[in-house]
N, C-alpha and C positions, 0 to 999 in steps of 0.2 A: 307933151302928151304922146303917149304913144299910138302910129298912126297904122298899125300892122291891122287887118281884119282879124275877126272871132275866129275863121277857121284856121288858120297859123297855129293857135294853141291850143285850138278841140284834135285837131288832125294827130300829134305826138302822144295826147294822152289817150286817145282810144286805140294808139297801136301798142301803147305800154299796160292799158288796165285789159284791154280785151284779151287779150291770150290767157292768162291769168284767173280772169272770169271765166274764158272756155275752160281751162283746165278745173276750176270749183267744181263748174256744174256736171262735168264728165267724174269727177270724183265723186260726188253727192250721188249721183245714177249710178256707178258702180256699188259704192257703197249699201245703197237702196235694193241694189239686185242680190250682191252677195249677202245680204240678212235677210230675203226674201226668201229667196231660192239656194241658199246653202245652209246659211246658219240656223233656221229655223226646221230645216225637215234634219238636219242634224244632229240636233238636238233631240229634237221626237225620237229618233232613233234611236242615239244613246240613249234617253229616257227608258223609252219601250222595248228596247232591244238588249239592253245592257242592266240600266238598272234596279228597273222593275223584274226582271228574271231574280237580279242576283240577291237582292232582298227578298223575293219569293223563296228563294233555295233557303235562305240565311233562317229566316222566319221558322218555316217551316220543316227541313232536313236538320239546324240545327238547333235553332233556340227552344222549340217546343219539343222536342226528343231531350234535352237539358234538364228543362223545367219539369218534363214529367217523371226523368229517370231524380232529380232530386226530391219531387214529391214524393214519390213511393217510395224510395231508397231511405230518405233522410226526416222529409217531415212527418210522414205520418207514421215512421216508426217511434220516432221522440214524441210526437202527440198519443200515440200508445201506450209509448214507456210511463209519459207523466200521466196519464188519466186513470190509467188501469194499476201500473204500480206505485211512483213516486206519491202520487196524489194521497195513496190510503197508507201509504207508510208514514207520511207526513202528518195524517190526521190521527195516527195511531200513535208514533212519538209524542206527540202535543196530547193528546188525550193521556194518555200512559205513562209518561215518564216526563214530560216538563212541566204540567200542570201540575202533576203528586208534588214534583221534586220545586218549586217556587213554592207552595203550600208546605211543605216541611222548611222553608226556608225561612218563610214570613213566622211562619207557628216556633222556630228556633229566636229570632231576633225578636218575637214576643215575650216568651220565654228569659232572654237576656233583660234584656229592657227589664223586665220584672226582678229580676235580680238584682241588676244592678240598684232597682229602686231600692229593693229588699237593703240590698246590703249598703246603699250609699249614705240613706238616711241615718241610721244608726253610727257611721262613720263619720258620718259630718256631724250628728250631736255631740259623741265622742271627741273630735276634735277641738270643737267649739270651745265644749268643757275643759279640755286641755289648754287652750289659749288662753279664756279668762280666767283658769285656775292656778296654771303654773308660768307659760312661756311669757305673756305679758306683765305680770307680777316681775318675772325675771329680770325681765325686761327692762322696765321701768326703774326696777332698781340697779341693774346694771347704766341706765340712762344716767339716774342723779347720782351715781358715785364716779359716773366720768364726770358728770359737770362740778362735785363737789371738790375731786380730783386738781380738774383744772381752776375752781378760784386758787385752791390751795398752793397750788403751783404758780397760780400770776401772784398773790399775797409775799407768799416765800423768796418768788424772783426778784419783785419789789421793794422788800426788807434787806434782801443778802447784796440787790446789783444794782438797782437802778438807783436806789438811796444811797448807799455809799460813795457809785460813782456822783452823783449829784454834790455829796458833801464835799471830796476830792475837786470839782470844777470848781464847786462855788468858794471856796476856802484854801483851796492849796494851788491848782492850777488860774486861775482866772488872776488873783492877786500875783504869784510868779511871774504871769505873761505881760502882766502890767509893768511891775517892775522891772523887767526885762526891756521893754520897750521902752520907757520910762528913760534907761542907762541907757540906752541906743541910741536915745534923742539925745540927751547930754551930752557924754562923749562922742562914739562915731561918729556922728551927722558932725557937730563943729570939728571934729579933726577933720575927716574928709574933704571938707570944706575948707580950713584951714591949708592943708596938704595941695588942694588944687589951687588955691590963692596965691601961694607962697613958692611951691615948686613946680608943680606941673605947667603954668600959667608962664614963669619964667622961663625955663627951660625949652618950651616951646618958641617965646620970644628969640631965646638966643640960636636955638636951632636955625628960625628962617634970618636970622642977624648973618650966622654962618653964609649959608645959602646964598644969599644977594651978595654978598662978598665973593666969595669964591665963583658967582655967575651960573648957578646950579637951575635957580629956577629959569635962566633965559633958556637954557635949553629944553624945560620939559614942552610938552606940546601946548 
């Protein structure tokens, strides 16, 4: 345990925290005075001295000499323009000449509209009549002389090419191909057969007969 008294290590810390704390509190006092007695009548001052003047000037010398030289100048001669002139020249246009002139325009497109009825009616029965009288008549018969057209032509095709060729496969080629096939199995198959029996089969024997004699095949890989 350690046997040192309390004051051994109250005595360092209050020479190391005390200066420290005096210099806070001389801070804090300064501080306190300088926003007291500097900052605050300084401020007033600027305030009252500076910028309350120059917003009075601003206000006053400019902005309302602005405001009034654009009222008199600008607004109220354009609220004159439009009241006194624009306004009855606009109700005099619109009265006068847009309103006639959409009434002449709706009283035109009456007008057509009527005509057209006039003249569509009679064009459409006229057509009508022309459709069931002549074009589909035409028609119709132009329809069934293509379709009579084309049985006559698959009839025709059928007689002249499909049937002939038919009689050709069934009667001339199909028995040739038979026969044909027929002699193939007879002869060539037993020659060929024959031929590989007899010579190719030997021929081969005596080639590697060769070969093993002469020592041919010991060399291949």
């Amino acid at each position: 345990m350690d046997s040192r008294p309390p004051g051994c290590v109250t005595i360092p810390l209050l020479i190391i925290v005390l200066p420290f704390r005096l210099v806070w509190e001389a801070l804090r006092l300064i501080g306190r005075f300088v926003r007291a007695y500097v900052l605050r009548p300084l401020g007033w001052l600027l305030y009252n001295g500076l910028a309350r003047p120059v917003a009075w000037i601003l206000r006053e010398l400019v902005w309302r000499p602005i405001r009034w030289l654009v009222l008199v100048l600008l607004v109220l001669p354009l609220r004159w323009v439009g009241r006194v002139l624009l306004l009855p020249l606009g109700r005099a246009i619109l009265r006068y000449v847009l309103v006639p002139l959409l009434r002449g325009v709706a009283w035109l497109a009456t007008l057509a509209g009527r005509l057209f009825m006039f003249v569509a009616r009679p064009v459409g029965r006229a057509l009508a009549a022309l459709w069931r009288a002549v074009l589909w008549p035409v028609l119709a018969a132009f329809g069934r002389l293509i379709a009579y057209t084309w049985r006559l032509a698959g009839v025709i095709l059928h007689h002249l090419l499909v049937r002939p060729l038919r009689f050709l496969w069934r009667m001339v080629l199909r028995p040739v191909l038979r026969a044909v096939r027929q002699v193939w199995r007879v002869t060539v198959v037993p020659a060929a057969r024959w031929f590989r029996h007899y010579v190719l089969e030997p021929v081969r024997a005596a080639g590697r007969s060769v070969s093993r004699a002469l020592g041919l095949d010991a060399r291949r890989p």
